[in-house]
C-alpha positions as CSV (number, residue, x, y, z in Angstrom):
1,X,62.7,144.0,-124.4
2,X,62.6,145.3,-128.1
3,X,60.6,144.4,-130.4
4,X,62.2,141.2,-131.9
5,X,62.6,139.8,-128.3
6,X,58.8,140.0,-127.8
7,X,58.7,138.5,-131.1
8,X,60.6,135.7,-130.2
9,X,59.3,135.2,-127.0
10,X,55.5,135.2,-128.9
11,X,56.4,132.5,-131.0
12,X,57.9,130.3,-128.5
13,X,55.0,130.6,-126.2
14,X,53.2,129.9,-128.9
15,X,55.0,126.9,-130.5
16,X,54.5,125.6,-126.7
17,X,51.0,125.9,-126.7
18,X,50.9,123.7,-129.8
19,X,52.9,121.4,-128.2
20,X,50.9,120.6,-125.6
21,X,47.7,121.0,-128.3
22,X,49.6,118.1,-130.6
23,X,49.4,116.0,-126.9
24,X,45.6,115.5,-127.5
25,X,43.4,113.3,-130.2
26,X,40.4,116.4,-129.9
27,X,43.1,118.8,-131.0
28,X,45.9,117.4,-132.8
29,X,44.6,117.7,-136.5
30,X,44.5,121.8,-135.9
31,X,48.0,122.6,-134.4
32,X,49.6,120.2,-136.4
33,X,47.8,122.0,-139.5
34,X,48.8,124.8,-137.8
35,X,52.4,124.1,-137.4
36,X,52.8,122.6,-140.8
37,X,51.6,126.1,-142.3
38,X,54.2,127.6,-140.0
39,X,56.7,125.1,-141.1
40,X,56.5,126.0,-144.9
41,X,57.8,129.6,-144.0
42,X,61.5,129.1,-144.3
43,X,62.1,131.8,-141.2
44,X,60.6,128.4,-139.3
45,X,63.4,126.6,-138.7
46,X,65.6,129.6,-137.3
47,X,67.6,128.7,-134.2
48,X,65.6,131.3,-132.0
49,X,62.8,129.1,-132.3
50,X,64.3,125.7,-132.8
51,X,64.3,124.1,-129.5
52,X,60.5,125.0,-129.2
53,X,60.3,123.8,-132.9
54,X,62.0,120.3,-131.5
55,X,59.6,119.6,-128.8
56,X,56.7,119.4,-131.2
57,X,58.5,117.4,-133.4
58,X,59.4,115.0,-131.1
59,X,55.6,114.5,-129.4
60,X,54.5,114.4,-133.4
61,X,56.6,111.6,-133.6
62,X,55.0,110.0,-130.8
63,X,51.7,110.3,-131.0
64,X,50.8,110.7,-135.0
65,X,50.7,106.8,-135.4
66,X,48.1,106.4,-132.6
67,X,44.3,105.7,-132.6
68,X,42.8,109.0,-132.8
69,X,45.7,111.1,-134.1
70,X,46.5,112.1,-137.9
71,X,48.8,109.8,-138.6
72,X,49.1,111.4,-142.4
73,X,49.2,114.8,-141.6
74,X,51.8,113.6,-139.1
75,X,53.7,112.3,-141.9
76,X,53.8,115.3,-143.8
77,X,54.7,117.6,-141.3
78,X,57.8,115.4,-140.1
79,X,58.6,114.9,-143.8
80,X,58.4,119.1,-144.3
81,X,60.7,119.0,-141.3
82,X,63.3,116.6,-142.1
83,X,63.9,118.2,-145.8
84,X,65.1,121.5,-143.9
85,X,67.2,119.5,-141.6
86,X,70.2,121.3,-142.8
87,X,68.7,124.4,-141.2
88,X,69.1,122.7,-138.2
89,X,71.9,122.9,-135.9
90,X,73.5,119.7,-136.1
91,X,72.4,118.4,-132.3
92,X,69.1,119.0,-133.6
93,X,69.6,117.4,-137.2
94,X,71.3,114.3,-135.5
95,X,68.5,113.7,-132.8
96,X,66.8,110.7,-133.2
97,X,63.4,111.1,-131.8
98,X,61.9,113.6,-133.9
99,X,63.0,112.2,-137.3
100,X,64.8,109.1,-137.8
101,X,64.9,107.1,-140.8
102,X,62.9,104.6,-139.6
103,X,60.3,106.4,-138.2
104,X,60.0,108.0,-141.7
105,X,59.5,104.9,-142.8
106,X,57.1,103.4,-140.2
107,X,55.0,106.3,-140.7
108,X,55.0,106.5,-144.3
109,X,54.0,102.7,-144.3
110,X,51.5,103.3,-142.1
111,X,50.1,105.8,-144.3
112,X,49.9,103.6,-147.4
113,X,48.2,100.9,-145.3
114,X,45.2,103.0,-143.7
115,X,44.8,104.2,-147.6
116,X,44.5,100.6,-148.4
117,X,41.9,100.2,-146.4
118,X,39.9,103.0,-147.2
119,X,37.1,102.4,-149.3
């Protein structure tokens, strides 16, 4: 294996353990954090990583809007996300249960509500 296989390999394994880090309330606020600062590096989205990249995505999308999640930092990094879709491969850029409109949306009003509310 040379060098940028292990490299590769690294990040996947590690974009899996944040994965399964986002998957927890205790937890979420630091990978997420985590995997937004990742996600500002444009070498993110690269398609070595992207399925890896997807799976987080997709339990962000999930859980963000639940009790005990961030739901805004949620937000953001979905919103980092979809403005690079076009570094996407298009199955990836098409899939709709990381980044629909919608969910955008819902999210984004969600946001502005708990701010409301906040005194």
């Amino acid at each position: 294996m040379n060098s940028m296989d292990r490299h590769i390999q690294q990040t996947n394994d590690r974009l899996q353990c944040i994965k399964q880090h986002l998957q927890n309330p205790a937890n979420f606020h630091n990978a997420a954090t985590e995997l937004l600062d990742w996600c500002g590096d444009p070498r993110a989205f690269q398609r070595p990583f992207e399925q890896s990249l997807m799976g987080c995505l997709t339990v962000v999308s999930r859980v963000a809007a639940q009790q005990g999640f961030d739901l805004d930092l949620g937000y953001r990094l979905l919103a980092v996300c979809a403005a690079n879709r076009d570094k996407f491969t298009p199955k990836s850029a098409g899939r709709n249960n990381w980044c629909s409109f919608p969910d955008i949306v819902f999210l984004f009003v969600c946001c502005w509500v708990f701010c409301q509310r906040q005194p």
